[in-house]
C-alpha positions in Angstrom: 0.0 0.0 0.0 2.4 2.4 0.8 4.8 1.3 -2.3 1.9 2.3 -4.1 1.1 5.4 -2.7 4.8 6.6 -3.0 4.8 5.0 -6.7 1.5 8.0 -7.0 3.2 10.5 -5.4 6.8 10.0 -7.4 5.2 9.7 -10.9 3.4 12.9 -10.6 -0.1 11.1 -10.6 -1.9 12.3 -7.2 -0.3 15.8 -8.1 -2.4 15.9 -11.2 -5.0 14.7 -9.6 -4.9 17.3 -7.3 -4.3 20.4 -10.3 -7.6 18.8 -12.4 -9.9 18.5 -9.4 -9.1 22.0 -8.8 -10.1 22.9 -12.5 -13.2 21.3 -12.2 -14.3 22.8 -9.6 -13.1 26.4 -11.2 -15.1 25.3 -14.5 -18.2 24.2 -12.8 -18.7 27.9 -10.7 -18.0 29.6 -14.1 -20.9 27.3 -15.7 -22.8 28.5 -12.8 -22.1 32.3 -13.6 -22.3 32.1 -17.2 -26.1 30.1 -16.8 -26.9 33.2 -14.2 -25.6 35.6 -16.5 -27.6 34.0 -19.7 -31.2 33.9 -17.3 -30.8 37.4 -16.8 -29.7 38.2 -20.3 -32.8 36.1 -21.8 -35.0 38.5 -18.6 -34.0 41.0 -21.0 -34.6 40.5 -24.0 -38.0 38.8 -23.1 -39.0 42.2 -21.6 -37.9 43.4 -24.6 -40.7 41.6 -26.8 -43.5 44.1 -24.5 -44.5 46.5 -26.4 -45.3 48.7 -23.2 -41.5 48.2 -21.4 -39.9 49.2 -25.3 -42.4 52.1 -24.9 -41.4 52.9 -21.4 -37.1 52.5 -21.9 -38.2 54.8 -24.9 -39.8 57.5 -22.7 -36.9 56.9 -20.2 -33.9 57.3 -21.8 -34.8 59.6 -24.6 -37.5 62.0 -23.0 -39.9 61.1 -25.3 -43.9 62.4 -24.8 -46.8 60.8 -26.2 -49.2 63.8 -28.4 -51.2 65.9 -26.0 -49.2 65.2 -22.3 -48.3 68.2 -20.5 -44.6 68.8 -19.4 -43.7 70.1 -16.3 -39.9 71.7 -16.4 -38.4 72.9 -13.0 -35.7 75.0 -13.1 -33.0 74.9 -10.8 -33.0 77.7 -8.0 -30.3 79.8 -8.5 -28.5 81.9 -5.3 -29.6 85.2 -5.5 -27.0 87.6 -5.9 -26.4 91.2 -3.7 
């Protein structure tokens, strides 16, 4: 047993061992991420497919008004000077 254990040890076997274990385990938490990261990408780009959240991201970013709304601009207050 412990001719064969050296014998693992000396050819470099239980080292390698070691080194792939350690991959796998790297490789299977980025799966993890990269299968989080695709649920929330396809979240997107299902929301993407409503017609009222395109609408809304629309309005958002680009300060866009549908015809007849009223627009209320507030100015920032400015120090008065003396």
């Amino acid at each position: 047993m412990a001719l064969a254990f050296a014998n693992l040890i000396l050819d470099g076997s239980l080292y390698r061992y070691y080194v792939l274990s350690n991959d796998l385990k790297e490789t299977r938490i980025k799966i993890e991420r990269v299968r989080s990261e695709n649920q929330n990408l396809q979240a997107k780009l299902d929301a993407m497919k409503d017609p009222r959240h395109l609408e809304r991201v629309a309005r958002d970013r680009f300060d866009l008004v549908k015809k007849d709304e009223l627009i209320f601009v507030f100015s920032e207050d400015q120090p008065t000077q003396n």
